[in-house]
C-alpha positions as CSV (number, residue, x, y, z in Angstrom):
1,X,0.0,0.0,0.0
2,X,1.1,3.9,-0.4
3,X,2.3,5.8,2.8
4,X,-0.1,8.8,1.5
5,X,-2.9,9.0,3.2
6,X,-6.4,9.3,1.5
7,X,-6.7,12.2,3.2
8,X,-4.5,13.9,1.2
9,X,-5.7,13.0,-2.1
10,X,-9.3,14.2,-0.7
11,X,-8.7,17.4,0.5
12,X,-6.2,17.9,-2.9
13,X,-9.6,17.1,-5.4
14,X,-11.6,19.3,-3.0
15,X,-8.9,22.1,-3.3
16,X,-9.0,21.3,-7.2
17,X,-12.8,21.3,-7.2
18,X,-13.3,24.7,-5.6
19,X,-10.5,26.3,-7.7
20,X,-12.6,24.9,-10.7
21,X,-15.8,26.0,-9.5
22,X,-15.0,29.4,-8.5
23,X,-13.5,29.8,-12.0
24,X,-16.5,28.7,-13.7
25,X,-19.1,31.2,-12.1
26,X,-16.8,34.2,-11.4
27,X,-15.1,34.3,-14.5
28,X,-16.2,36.1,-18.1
29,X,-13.6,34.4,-20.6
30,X,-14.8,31.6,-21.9
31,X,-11.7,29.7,-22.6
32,X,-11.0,29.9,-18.5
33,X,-14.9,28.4,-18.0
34,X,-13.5,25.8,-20.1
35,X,-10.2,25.0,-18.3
36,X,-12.3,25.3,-14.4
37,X,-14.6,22.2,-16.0
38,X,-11.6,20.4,-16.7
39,X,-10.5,21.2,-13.2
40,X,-14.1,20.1,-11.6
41,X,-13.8,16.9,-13.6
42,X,-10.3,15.8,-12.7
43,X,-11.2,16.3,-9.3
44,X,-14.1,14.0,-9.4
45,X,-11.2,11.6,-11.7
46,X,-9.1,12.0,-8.2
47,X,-12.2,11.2,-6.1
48,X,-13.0,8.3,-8.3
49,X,-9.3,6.6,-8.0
50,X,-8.7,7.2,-4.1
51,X,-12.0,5.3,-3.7
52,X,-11.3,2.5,-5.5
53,X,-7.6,2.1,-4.5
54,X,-8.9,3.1,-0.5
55,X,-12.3,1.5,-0.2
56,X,-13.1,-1.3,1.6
57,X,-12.3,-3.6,-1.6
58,X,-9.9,-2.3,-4.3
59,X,-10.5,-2.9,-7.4
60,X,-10.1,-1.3,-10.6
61,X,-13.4,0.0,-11.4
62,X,-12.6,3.8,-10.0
63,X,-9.7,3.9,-12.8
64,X,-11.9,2.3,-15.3
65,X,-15.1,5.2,-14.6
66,X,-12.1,7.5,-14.7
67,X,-10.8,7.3,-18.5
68,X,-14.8,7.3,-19.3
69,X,-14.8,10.7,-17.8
70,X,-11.5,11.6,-19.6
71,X,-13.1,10.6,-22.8
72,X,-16.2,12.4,-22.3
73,X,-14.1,15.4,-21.0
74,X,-11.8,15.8,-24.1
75,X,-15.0,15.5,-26.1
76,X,-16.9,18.2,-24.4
77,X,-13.2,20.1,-24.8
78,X,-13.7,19.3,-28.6
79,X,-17.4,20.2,-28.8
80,X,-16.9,23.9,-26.7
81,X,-14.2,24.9,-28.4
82,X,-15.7,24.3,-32.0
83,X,-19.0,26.4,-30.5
84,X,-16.7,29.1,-28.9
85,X,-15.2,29.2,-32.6
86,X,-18.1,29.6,-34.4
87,X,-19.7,32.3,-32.0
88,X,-15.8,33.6,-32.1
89,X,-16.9,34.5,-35.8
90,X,-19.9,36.0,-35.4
91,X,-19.1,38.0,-33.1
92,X,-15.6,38.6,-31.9
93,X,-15.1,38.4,-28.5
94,X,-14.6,35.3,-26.2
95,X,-16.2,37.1,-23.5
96,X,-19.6,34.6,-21.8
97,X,-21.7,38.6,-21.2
98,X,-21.0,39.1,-24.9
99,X,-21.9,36.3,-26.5
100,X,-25.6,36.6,-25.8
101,X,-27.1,36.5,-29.5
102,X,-25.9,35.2,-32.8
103,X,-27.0,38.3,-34.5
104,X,-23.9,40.8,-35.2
């Protein structure tokens, strides 16, 4: 077993889950929304692999739920940023307060 506590890897996803979610509702640049989702979602990645390495039987399905979420977080990555480029050229600005109609 690791000398790390659980603990530790906890309280870091919590620390990395806050960060991400203050980001995501405090910030107007859209690009940063994106990168404090990522952060929310590789917290719950880190939540997901303590358990299952820590819990009361270890097993492997905490690392397996964890690439699912990495595959559907680099295809929401994929999918924002071609949205944030098409808005990007109707309107240019990458600012969230801006982009409120598709009109120019």
């Amino acid at each position: 077993m690791s000398s790390i506590p659980a603990s530790s890897f906890l309280l870091l996803a919590i620390i990395l889950f806050c960060i991400g979610l203050y980001g995501a509702l405090t910030k107007r640049n859209t690009v940063v929304v994106l990168i404090s989702i990522e952060l929310m979602l590789n917290a719950a990645n880190i939540n997901l692999v303590t358990f299952s390495k820590y819990g009361l039987t270890p097993n492997l399905t905490g690392h397996i739920f964890s690439l699912f979420v990495m595959a559907v977080a680099a295809a929401e990555a994929a999918v924002a940023l071609a949205i944030l480029i098409a808005l990007y050229r109707n309107k240019p600005t990458i600012l969230i307060d801006e982009m409120d109609d598709l009109k120019h």
